[in-house]
C-alpha positions, 0 to 999 in steps of 0.5 A: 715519835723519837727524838735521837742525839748524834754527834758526827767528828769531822777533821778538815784539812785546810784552813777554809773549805767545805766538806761534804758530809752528805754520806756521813749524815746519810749513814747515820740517819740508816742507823736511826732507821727513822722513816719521817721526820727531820734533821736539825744539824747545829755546828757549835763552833763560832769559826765553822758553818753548815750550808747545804748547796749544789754537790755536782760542779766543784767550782761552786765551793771555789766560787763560794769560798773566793767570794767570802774571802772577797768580802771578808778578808783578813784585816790587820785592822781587826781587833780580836786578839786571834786574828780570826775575825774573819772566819767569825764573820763568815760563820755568822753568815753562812749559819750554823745550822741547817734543817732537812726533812727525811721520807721513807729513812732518806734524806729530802735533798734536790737532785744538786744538792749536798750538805756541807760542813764550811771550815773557816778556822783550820785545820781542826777536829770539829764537832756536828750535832745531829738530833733526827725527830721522828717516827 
């Protein structure tokens, strides 16, 4: 059994969206060549998500980003002195963090499915943490 430690760079761009970091990941976990076993992914960053849904119809992600802001807008009521409550709010939501078990050095992931990294405080540099456990 081996445990390896990676962490991944991603810069997004806008002040919300979802990246799709499924090939970043993928690349690294060849690296590792781990053949079973799993991925925890962990987002240390309090503004910023990881989730995994559906990679084929991008209007998902528009849908999912306009029913966030729906429900957590921005509040001049808020009170934390950044004025980014919200994208606190929505972190905690979505989580920031995701497991995903690997066979044969792949990721097990549905036919749909993508791993995403949720910018709710851009544009930044932000950081993943990758441990992949296994044999």
């Amino acid at each position: 059994m081996k445990i390896i430690n990676k962490t991944l760079d991603v810069k997004t761009r806008k002040d919300e969206e979802f990246v799709d970091i499924t090939n970043m990941v993928n690349e690294v976990l060849k690296e590792t060549k781990i053949k079973n076993g799993s991925l925890y992914l962990f987002v240390p960053h309090t503004t910023a998500a990881v989730t995994i849904n559906e990679n084929t119809d991008p209007n998902v992600k528009k849908d999912m980003l306009f029913s966030l802001r729906q429900t957590f807008p921005i509040e001049k009521e808020f009170l934390h002195f950044e004025g980014n409550s919200h994208a606190h709010i929505k972190s905690s939501v979505i989580g920031n963090d995701q497991i995903v078990l690997i066979e044969k050095n792949e990721l097990v992931l549905g036919q749909w499915q993508a791993l995403y990294f949720c910018e709710f405080d851009g544009p930044r540099h932000r950081q993943l943490n990758l441990q992949f456990v296994g044999e």
